[in-house]
N, C-alpha and C positions, 0 to 999 in steps of 0.2 A: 366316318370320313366327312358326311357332312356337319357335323357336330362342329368337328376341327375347322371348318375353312366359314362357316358360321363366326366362331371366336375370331379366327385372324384377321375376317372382314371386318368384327368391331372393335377387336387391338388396333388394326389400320385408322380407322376413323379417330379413333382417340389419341393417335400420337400425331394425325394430322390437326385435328383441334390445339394441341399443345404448340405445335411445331408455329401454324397458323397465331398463336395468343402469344408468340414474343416477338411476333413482327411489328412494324408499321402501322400495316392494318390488320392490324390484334379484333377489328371487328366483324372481319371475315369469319371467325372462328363460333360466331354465329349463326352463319348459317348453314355450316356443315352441319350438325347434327342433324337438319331439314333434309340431305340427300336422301332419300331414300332408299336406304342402303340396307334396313331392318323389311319396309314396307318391297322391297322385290324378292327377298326372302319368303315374305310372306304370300305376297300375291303367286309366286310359285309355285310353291306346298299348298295353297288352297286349291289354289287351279287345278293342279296335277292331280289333287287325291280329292277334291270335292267336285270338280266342272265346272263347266262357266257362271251357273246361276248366282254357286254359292259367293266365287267370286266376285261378282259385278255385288253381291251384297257386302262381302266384307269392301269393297273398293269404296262404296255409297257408303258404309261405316266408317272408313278413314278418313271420308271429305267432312263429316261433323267431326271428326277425334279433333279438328284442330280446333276446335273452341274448347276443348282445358289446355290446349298447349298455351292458346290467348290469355286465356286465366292467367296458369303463371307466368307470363311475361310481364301482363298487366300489374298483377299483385306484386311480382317483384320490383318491377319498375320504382312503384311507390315502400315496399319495404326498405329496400335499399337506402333508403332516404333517412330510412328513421330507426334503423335497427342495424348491429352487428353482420355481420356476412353469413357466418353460418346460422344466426336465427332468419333472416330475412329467407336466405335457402329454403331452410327447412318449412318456413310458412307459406313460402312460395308451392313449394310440393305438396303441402297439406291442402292449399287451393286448388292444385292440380286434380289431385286425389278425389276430393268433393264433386268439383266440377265433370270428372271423368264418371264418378258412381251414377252423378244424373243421369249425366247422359245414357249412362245404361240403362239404367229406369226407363228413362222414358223410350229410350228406344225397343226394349222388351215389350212397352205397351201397345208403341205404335204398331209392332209387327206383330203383337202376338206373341211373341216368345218367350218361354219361361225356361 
């Protein structure tokens, strides 16, 4: 059950991005994806079956996550400019991607975690 209302939450989102991208302000439809609508799912499910520590640590992990989300904004920004759509896309998430691994890097280092 909660699998199902998981998906519908992110079918909802994605048709309100769409709905949102043939309006007026078609640039609203940037910052839905920011709801956090994935990140209360999560902070949930942690909370509920890890407790608050582990929480407050995934929470202090999602306040750095938004530097690869900056990445690709950034990188897109400037792809956009100069490449097709779907290659600027795809180089954009390939900066995501890098800039997300560091951060796990280092963040494994800083804490310890392996």
């Amino acid at each position: 059950m909660t699998l199902l209302f998981k998906a519908l939450l992110g079918a909802l989102v994605v048709v309100l991005i769409a709905l949102l991208s043939k309006t007026r302000n078609y640039y609203i439809a940037g910052l839905l994806p920011l709801f956090p609508t994935f990140a209360l799912l999560a902070h949930y499910i942690v909370g509920s079956e890890r407790g608050s520590e582990a929480l407050r640590m995934t929470i202090l992990f999602g306040i750095w996550a938004v530097i690869p989300y900056l990445v690709y904004l950034i990188s897109l920004y400037g792809f956009v400019g100069a490449m097709r759509l779907p290659l600027a896309l795809s180089s954009a998430v390939v900066c995501w991607g890098l800039a997300a691994w560091l951060l796990i890097i280092v963040w494994r280092r800083w804490y310890g975690l392996n």
